[in-house]
ZADREN-263284 format. One record per residue (C-alpha): x, y, z. Coordinates in steps of 0.1 Angstrom, whole numbers, plus 5000, padded with zeros to 4 digits. Each point is the difference from the previous one (the first is absolute). Example, Ala and Ser with C-alpha at 12.3 -4.5 7.8 and 13.67 -1.06 7.14 Angstrom:
// ZADREN-263284
512349555078501450344993
// end
This chain:
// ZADREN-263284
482348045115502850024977500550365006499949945039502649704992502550124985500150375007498550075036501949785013503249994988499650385011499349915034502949765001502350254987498750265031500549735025503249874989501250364998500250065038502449705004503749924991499749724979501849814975497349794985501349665012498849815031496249994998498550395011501850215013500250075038503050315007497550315008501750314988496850214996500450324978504049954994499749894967498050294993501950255018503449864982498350084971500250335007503450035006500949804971501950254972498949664976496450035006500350455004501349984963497749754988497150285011501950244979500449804972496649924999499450355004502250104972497949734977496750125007501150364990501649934971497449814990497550285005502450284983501249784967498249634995496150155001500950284980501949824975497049724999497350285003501850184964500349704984496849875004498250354992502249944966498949664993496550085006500250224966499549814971503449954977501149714974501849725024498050085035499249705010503349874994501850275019497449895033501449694995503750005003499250295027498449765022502949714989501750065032497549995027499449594986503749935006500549825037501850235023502949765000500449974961499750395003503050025024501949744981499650194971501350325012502949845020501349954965499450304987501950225031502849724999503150165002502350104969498049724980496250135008497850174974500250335018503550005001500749914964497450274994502050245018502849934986498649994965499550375005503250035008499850035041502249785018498250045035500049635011496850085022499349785028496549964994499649725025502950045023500050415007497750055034499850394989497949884964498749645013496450135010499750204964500949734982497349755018497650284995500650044962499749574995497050035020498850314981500549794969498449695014497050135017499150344977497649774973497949855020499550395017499050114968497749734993498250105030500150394985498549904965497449825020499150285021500250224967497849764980497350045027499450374993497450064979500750174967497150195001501150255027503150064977497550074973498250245022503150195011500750074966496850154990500050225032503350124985502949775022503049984986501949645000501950165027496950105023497949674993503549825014500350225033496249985005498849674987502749764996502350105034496949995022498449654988503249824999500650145037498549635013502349794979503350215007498649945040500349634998502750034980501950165030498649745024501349744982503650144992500850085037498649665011502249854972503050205014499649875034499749594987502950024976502349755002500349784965501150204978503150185026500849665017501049814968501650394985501850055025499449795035499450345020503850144989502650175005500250015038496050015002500150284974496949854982498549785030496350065001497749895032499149644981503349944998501750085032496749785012501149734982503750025010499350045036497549705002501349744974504350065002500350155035496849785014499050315020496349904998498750195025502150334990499049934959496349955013500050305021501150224962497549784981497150155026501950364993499549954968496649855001498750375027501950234970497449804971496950015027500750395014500850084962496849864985497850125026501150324998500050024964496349855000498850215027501650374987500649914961497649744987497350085020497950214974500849714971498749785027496950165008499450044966499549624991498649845030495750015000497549845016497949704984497550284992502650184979500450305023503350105017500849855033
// end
């Protein structure tokens, strides 16, 4: 009931309202556009490089914050003085609100007086970088706070996935003669292939919901330079009052998630799936 209350239908609201003009005053709405909204969308440069942006998360993502999460929590799985605290302040930044997070680095990319500048110039470079301001670096630097913000609690989900292989399959390689090297490429890759799955599912889905953490660093600047999908929703429905238009990209970006996930499920997770659903009789469905 809950479920059917507050997430069916709002999403049927949002798909209704999307085929009107509408400025969310005066009752419902009642000026029929039908797929306008959705075909301005198309010809909206905002929206076109909110795709690429999104686009250019998800890769990164893929290329640098898994790796870096999946080597670091390979390396913290090995036992050494100081472990657990090194987990710890790892995962410090994933508990820190995606506002406080922005806040925080808004400071630190300030210009002239911001950490990275008087670290710059500590080594003697007087670039006076425009961390925040520069549309050519804008998207790298989001991607390296949320690198930073969201690369602990990855690697949490790694040492899980690493704690649940059994040692004894390690201790087996060795006496057939593995190296460390082999045991890794033939054990450890292949069994942590279900956790590195979700891991994916969850960073693109995360990609296409962000807003927090960009809105408060930067409110979607310079000139839409940083703008993701959330916010250019936001903008559109709650400072222009284009309601229809703004629910017309929240249903775009509702078909990306659903087209996404089923896809993913049907081609990707499919054999993880398979593998943990049985019947009450304990056999595979």
């Amino acid at each position: 009931m809950l479920f059917l209350l507050f997430v069916i239908l709002p999403v049927l609201f949002a798909a209704y309202v999307s085929f009107f003009r509408w400025n969310g005053l005066g009752g419902v709405p009642t000026e029929f556009v039908g797929l306008e909204n959705f075909q301005n969308l198309l010809k909206d440069e905002v929206f076109l490089g909110d795709l690429w942006r999104l686009g250019l998360i998800v890769v990164l993502s893929l290329l640098v914050q898994l790796p870096i999460s999946f080597g670091l929590a390979m390396l913290l799985h090995q036992r050494f003085p100081g472990r657990t605290a090194f987990r710890l302040l790892f995962f410090v930044p994933y508990v820190l609100t995606e506002a406080v997070t922005a806040v925080l680095f808004r400071l630190v990319f300030s210009p002239r007086r911001g950490f990275a500048d008087s670290l710059l110039g500590s080594l003697g470079i007087d670039a006076q970088i425009g961390w925040l301001s520069d549309r050519n670096i804008i998207m790298f630097v989001v991607f390296g706070i949320l690198t930073w913000k969201f690369f602990g609690f990855h690697m949490i989900l790694f040492l899980a996935g690493r704690q649940n292989i059994p040692e004894e399959l390690y201790e087996a390689a060795a006496i057939d003669g593995a190296t460390r090297g082999q045991a890794f490429r033939s054990i450890t890759l292949p069994l942590m292939g279900p956790t590195a799955r979700m891991i994916v599912f969850l960073s693109v889905i995360g990609a296409v919901q962000l807003f927090d953490l960009v809105y408060v660093l930067t409110g979607g600047g310079p000139f839409h330079a940083s703008e993701t999908l959330a916010i250019t929703m936001y903008e559109q429905g709650f400072q222009r009052n284009q309601i229809g238009y703004a629910s017309a990209l929240s249903i775009a970006m509702f078909l990306i998630s659903l087209v996404f996930a089923l896809f993913y499920q049907r081609f990707v997770l499919n054999r993880d799936l398979q593998g943990s659903i049985t019947t009450s009789g304990g056999t595979r469905s």
